[in-house]
PASEBA-1860 file (N, C-alpha, C; in nm, 3 decimals):
! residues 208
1> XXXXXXXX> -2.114/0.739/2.757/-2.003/0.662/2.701/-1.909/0.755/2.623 ~ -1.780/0.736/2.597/-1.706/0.782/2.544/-1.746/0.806/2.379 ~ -1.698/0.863/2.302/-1.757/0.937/2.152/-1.700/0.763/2.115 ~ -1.781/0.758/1.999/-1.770/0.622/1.939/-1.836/0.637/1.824 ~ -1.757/0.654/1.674/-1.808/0.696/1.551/-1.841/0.542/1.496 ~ -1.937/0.487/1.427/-2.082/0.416/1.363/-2.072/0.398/1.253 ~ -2.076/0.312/1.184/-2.174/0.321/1.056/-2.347/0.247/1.089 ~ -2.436/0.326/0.993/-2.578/0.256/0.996/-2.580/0.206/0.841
9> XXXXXXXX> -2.635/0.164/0.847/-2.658/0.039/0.693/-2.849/0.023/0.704 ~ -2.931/0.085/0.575/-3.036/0.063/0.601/-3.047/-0.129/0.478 ~ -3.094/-0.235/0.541/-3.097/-0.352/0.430/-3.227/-0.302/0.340 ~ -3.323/-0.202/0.386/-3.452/-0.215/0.327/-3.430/-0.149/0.169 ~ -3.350/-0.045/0.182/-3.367/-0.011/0.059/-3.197/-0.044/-0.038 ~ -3.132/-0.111/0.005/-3.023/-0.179/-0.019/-3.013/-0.280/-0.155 ~ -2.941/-0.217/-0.290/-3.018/-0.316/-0.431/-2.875/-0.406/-0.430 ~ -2.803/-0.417/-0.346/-2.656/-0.465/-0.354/-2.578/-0.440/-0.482
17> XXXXXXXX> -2.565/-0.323/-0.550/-2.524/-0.231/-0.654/-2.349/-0.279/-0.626 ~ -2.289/-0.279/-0.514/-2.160/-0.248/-0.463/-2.068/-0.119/-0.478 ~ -2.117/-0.057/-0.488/-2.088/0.089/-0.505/-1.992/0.083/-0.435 ~ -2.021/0.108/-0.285/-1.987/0.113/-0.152/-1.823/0.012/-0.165 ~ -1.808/-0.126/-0.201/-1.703/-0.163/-0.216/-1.616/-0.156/-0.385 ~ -1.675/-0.067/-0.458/-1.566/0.003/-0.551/-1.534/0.136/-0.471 ~ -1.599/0.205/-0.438/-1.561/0.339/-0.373/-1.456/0.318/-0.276 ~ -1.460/0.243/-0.191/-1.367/0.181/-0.074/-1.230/0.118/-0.159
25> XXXXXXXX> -1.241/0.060/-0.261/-1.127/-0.027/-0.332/-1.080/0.127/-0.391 ~ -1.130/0.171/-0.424/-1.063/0.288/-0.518/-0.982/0.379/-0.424 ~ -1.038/0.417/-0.333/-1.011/0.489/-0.243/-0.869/0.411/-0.150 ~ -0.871/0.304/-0.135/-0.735/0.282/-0.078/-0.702/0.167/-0.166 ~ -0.677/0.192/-0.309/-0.616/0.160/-0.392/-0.574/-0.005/-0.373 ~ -0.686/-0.086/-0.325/-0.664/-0.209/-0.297/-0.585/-0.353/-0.405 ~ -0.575/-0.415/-0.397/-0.481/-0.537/-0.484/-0.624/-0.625/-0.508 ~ -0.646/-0.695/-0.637/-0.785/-0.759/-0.704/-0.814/-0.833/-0.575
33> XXXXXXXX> -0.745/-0.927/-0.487/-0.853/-1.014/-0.388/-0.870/-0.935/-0.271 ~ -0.792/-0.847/-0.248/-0.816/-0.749/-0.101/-0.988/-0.658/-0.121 ~ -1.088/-0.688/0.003/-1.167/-0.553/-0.025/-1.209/-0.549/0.146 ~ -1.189/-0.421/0.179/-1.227/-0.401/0.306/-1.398/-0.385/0.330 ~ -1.475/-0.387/0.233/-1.571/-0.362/0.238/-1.722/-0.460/0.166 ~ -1.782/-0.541/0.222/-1.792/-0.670/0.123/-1.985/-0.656/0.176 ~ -2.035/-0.722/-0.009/-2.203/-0.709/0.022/-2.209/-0.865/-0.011 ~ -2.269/-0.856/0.098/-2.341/-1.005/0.085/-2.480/-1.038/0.064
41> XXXXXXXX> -2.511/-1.093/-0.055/-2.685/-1.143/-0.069/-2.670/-1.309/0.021 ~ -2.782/-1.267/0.066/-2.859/-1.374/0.156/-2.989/-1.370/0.137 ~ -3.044/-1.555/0.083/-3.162/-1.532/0.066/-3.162/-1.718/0.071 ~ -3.321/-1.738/0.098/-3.353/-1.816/0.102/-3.516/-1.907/0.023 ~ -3.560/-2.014/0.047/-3.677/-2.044/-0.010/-3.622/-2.134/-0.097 ~ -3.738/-2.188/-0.193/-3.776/-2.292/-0.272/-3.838/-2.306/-0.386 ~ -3.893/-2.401/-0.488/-4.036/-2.405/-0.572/-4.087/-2.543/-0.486 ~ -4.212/-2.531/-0.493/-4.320/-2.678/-0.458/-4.400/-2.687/-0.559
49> XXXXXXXX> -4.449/-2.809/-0.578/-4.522/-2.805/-0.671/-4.689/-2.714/-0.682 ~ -4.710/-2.682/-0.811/-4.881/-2.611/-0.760/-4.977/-2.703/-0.719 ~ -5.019/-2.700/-0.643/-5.157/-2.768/-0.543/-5.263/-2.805/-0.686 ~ -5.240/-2.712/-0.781/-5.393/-2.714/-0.886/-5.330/-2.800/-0.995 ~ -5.221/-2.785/-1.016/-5.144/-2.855/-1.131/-5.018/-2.893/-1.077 ~ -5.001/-3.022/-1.080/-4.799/-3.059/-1.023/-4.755/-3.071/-1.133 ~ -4.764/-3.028/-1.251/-4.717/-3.014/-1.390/-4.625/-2.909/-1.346 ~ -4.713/-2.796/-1.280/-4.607/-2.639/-1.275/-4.564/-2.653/-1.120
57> XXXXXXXX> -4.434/-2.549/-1.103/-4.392/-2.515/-0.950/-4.425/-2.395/-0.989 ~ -4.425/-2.358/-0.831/-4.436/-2.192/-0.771/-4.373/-2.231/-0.657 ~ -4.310/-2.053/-0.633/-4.235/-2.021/-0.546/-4.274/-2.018/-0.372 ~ -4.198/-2.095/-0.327/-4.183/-2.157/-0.168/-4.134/-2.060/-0.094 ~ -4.181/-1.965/-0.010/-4.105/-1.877/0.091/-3.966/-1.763/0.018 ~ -4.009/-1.793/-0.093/-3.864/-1.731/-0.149/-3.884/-1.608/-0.086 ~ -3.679/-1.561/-0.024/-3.624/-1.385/0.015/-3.487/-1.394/-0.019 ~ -3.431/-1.258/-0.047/-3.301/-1.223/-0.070/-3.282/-1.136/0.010
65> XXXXXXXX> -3.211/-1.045/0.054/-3.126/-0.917/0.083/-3.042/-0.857/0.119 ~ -2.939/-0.783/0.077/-2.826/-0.756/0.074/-2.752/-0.714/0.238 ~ -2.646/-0.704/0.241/-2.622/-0.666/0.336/-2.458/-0.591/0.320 ~ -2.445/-0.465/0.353/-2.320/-0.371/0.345/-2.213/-0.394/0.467 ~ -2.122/-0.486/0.456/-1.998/-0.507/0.550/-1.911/-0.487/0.566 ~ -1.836/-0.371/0.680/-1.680/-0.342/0.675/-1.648/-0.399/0.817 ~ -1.528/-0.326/0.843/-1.479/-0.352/1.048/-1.597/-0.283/1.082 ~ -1.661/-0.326/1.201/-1.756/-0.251/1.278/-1.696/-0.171/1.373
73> XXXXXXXX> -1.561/-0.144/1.411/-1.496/-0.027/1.437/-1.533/-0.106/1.621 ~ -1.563/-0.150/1.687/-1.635/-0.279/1.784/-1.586/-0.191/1.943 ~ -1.680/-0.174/1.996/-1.621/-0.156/2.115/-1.523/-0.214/2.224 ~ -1.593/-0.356/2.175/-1.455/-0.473/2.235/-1.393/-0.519/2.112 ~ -1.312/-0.476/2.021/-1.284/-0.481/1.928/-1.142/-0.659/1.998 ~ -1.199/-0.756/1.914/-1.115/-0.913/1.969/-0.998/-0.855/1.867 ~ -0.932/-0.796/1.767/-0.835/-0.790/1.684/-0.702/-0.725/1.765 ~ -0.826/-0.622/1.876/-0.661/-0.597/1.914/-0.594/-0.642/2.078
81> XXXXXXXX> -0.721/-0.734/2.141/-0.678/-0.813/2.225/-0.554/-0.905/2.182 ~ -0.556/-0.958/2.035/-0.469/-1.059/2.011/-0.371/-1.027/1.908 ~ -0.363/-0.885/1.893/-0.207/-0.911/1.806/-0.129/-0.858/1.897 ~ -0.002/-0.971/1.860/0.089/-0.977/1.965/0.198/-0.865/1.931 ~ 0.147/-0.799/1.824/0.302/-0.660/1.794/0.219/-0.543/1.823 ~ 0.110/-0.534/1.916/0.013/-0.427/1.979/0.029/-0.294/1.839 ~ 0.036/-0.386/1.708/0.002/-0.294/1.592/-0.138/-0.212/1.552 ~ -0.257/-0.323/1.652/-0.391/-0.271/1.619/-0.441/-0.168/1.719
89> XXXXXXXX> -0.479/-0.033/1.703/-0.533/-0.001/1.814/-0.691/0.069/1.809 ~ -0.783/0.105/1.904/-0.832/0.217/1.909/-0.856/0.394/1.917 ~ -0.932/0.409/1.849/-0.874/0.579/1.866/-0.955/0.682/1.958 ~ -0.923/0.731/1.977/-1.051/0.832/2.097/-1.185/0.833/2.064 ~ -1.158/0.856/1.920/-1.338/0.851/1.838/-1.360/0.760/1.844 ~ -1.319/0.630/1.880/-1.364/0.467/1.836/-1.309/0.402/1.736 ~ -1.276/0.444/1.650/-1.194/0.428/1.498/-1.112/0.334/1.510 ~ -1.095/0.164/1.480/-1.013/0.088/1.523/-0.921/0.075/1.420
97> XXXXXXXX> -0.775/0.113/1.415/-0.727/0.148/1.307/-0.577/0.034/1.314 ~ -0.518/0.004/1.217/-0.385/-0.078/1.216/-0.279/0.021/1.175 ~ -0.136/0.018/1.227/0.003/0.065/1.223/0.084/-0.056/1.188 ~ 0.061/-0.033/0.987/0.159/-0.138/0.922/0.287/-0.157/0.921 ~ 0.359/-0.023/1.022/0.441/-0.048/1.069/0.538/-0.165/1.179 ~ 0.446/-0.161/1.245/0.397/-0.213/1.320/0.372/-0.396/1.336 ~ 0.306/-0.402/1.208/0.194/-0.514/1.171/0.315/-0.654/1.152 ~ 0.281/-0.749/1.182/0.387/-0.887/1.115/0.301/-0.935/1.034
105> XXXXXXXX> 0.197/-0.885/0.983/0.113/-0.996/0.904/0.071/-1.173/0.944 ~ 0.098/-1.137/1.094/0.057/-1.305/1.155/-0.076/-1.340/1.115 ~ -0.191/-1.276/1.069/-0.337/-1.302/1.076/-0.391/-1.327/1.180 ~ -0.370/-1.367/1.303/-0.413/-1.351/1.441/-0.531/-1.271/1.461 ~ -0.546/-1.136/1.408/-0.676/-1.050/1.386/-0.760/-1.099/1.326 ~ -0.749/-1.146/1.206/-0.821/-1.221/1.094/-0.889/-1.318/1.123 ~ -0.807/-1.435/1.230/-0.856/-1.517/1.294/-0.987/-1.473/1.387 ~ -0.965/-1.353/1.492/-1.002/-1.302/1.589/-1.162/-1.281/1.549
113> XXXXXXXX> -1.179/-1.197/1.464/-1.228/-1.072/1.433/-1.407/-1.203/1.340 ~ -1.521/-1.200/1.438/-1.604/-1.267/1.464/-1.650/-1.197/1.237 ~ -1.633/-1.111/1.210/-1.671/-1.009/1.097/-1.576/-1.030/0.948 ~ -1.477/-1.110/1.009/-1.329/-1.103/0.881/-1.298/-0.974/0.824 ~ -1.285/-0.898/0.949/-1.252/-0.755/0.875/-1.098/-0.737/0.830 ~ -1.012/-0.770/0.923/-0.881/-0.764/0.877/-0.822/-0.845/0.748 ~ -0.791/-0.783/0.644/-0.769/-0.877/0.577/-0.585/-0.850/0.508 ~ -0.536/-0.995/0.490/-0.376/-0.970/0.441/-0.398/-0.912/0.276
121> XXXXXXXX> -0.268/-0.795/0.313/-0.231/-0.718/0.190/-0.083/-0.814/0.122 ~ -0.095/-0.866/0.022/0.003/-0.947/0.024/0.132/-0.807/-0.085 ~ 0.061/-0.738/-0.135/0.197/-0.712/-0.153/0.282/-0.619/-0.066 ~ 0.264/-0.606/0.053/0.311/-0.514/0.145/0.305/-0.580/0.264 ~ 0.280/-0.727/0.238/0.322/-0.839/0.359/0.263/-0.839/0.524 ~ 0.110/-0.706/0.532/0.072/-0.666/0.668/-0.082/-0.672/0.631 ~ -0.133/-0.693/0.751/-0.249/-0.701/0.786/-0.347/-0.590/0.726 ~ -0.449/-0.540/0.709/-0.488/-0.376/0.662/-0.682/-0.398/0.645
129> XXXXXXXX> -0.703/-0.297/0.673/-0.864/-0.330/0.719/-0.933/-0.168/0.692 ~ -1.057/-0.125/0.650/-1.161/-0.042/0.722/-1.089/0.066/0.744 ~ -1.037/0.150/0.789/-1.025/0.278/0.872/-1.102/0.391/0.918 ~ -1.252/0.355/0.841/-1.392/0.454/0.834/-1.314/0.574/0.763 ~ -1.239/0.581/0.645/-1.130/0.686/0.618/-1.101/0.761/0.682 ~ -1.027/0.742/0.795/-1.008/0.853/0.851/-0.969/0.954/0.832 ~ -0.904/0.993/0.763/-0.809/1.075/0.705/-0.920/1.149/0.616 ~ -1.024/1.124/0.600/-1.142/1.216/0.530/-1.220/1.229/0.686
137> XXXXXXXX> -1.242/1.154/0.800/-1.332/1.192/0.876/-1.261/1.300/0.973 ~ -1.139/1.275/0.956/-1.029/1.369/1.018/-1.070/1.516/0.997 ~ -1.101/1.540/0.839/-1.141/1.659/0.763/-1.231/1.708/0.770 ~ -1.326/1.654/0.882/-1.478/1.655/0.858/-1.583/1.635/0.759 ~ -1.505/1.493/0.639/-1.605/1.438/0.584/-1.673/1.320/0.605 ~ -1.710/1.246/0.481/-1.838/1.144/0.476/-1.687/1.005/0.451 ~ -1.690/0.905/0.537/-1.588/0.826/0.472/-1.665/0.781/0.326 ~ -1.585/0.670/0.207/-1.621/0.680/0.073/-1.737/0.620/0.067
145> XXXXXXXX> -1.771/0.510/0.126/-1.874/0.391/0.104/-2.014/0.486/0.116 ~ -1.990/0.541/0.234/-2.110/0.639/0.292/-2.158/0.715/0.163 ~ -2.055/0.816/0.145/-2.062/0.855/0.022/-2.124/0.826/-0.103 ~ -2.084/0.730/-0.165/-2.095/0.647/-0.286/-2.216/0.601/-0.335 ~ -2.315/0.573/-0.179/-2.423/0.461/-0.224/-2.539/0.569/-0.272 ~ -2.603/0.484/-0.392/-2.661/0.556/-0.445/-2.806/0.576/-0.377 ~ -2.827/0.477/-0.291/-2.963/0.451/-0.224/-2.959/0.462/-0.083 ~ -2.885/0.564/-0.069/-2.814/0.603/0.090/-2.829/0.498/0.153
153> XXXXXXXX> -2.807/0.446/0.099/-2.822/0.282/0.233/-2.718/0.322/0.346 ~ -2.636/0.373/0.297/-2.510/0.403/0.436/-2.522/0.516/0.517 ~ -2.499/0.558/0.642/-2.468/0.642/0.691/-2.340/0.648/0.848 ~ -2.310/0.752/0.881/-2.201/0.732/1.002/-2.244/0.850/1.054 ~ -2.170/0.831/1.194/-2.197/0.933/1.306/-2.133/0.866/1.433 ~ -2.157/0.909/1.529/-2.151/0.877/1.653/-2.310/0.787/1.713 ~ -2.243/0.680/1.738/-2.314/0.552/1.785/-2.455/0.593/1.805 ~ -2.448/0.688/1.944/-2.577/0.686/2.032/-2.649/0.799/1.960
161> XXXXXXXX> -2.593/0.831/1.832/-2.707/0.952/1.795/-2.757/0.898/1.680 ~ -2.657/0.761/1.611/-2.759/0.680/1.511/-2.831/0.584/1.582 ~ -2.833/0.579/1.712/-2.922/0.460/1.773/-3.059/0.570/1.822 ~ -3.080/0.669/1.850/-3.177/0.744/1.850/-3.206/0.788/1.719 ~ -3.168/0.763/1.594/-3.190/0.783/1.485/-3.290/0.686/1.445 ~ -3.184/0.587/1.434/-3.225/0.438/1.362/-3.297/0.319/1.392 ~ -3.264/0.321/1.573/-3.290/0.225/1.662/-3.160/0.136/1.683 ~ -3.164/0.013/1.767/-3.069/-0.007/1.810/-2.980/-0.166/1.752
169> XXXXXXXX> -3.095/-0.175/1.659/-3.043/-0.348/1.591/-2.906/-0.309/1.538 ~ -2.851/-0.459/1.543/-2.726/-0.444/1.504/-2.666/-0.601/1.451 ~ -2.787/-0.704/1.440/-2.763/-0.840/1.393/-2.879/-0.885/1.312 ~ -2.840/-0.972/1.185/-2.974/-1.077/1.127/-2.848/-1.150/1.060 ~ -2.902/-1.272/0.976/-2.820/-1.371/0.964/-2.818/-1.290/0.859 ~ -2.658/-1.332/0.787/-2.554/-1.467/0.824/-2.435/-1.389/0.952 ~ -2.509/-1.261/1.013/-2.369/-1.239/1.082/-2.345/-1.265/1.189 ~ -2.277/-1.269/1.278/-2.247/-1.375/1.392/-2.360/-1.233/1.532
177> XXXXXXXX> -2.367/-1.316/1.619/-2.410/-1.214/1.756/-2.340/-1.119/1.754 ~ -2.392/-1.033/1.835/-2.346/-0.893/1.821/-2.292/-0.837/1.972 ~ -2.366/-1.013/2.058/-2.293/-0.919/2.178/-2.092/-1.054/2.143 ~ -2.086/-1.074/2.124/-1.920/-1.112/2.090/-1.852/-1.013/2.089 ~ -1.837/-0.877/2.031/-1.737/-0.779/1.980/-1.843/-0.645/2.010 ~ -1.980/-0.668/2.029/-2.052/-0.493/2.051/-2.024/-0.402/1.988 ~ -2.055/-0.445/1.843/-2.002/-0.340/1.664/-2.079/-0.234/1.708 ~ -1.964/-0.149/1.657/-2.021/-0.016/1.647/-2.141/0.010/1.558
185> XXXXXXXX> -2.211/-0.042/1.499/-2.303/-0.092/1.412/-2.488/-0.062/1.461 ~ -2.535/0.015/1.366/-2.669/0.067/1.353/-2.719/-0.024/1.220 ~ -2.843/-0.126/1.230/-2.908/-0.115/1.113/-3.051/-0.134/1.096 ~ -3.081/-0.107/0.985/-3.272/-0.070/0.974/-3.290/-0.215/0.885 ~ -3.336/-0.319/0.919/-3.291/-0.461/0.869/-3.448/-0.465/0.741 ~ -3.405/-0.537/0.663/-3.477/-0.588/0.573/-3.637/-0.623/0.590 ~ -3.723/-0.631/0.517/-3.859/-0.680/0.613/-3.864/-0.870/0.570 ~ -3.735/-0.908/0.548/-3.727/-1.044/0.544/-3.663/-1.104/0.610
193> XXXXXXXX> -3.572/-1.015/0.676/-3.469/-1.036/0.765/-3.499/-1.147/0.879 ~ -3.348/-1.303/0.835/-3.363/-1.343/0.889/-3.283/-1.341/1.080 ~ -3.330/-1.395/1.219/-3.241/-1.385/1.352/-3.087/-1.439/1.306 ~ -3.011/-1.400/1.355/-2.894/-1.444/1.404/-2.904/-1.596/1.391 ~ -2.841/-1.708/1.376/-2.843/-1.853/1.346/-2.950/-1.921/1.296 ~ -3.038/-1.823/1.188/-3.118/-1.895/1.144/-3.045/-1.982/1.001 ~ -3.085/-2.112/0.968/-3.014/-2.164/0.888/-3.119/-2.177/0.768 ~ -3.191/-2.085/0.754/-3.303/-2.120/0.634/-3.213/-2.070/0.551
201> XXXXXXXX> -3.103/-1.978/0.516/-3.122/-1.948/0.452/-2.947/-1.915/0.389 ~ -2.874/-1.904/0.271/-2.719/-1.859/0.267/-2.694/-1.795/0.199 ~ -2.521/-1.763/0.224/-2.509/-1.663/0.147/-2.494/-1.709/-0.057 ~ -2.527/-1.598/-0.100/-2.515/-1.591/-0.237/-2.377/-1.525/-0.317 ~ -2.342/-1.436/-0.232/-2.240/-1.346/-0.343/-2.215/-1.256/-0.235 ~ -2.081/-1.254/-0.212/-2.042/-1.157/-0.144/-1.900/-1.053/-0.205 ~ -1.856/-1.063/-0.332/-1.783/-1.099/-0.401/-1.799/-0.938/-0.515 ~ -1.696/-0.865/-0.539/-1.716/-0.759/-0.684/-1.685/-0.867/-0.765
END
């Protein structure tokens, strides 16, 4: 296959710190509701009463665990099937990048995009998302998020050498299937991790 640059996200050792989305906000100097980069806790469970005493509860199946989300950079990337000012494109490396030049700010991507990666910049009236920094991977560095986390939960590369790395998962709930868009996406999932449409369980905070 053609070069196709990745991020891997390990959930196991993941404390949802958000590092990863201040580093990213800082780094392209985002507006308070804009963040290209978003952690979501997901967790699920209960209390029942104790079997020995129904005076006290104890804990029912209770799990949490975080999860690190930007554009998955997508091989069938749906954002740029449907903007109609062909502002969104792909790059040789895979890198699915926007030209705000370009951009009408229709949200059409936003709509598209199975992940909500594109998101409106309102004071500059255009669409704006992710770029895996290019402009640092350009340089031959680490984009910021990668960077940042303190529990390396993140890493990037080229697809097929984090899928011989990491293995090849790339879905658990709350995020949609993975064959829809085929994210460029590696991850080492949680040991609570729930399938794709399981409804045990929601989100908590996805939110700096």
């Amino acid at each position: 296959m053609a070069k196709q640059l990745a991020f891997h996200f390990d959930s196991s050792v993941c404390n949802g710190c958000k590092a990863c989305v201040i580093a990213c906000k800082s780094k392209n100097a985002l507006p308070v509701d804009v963040n290209y980069r978003h952690v979501y806790e997901y967790g699920g469970g209960g209390w029942v009463a104790d079997p020995l005493d129904p005076a006290f509860i104890q804990p029912n199946n209770i799990f949490v665990y975080s999860l690190s989300i930007a554009c998955m950079h997508c091989e069938n990337p749906a954002c740029v099937d449907v903007c109609p000012a062909k502002a969104i494109e792909k790059r040789d490396d895979g890198i699915v990048v926007v030209d705000s030049d370009k951009c009408i700010g229709c949200h059409y991507c936003s709509w598209a995009c199975p992940y909500g990666a594109p998101q409106f910049d309102p004071d500059e009236g255009t669409m704006q998302k992710c770029d895996m920094c290019a402009d640092v991977v350009d340089e031959g560095g680490k984009p910021y998020c990668v960077a940042a986390c303190p529990m390396r939960a993140l890493d990037f590369g080229e697809l097929e050498e984090l899928r011989a790395q990491y293995g090849t998962a790339n879905e658990v709930a709350p995020l949609p299937p993975a064959d829809i868009t085929n994210p460029s996406f590696v991850m080492t999932p949680h040991r609570h991790a729930q399938p794709v449409g399981s409804k045990v369980g929601r989100v908590y905070d996805d939110e700096v």
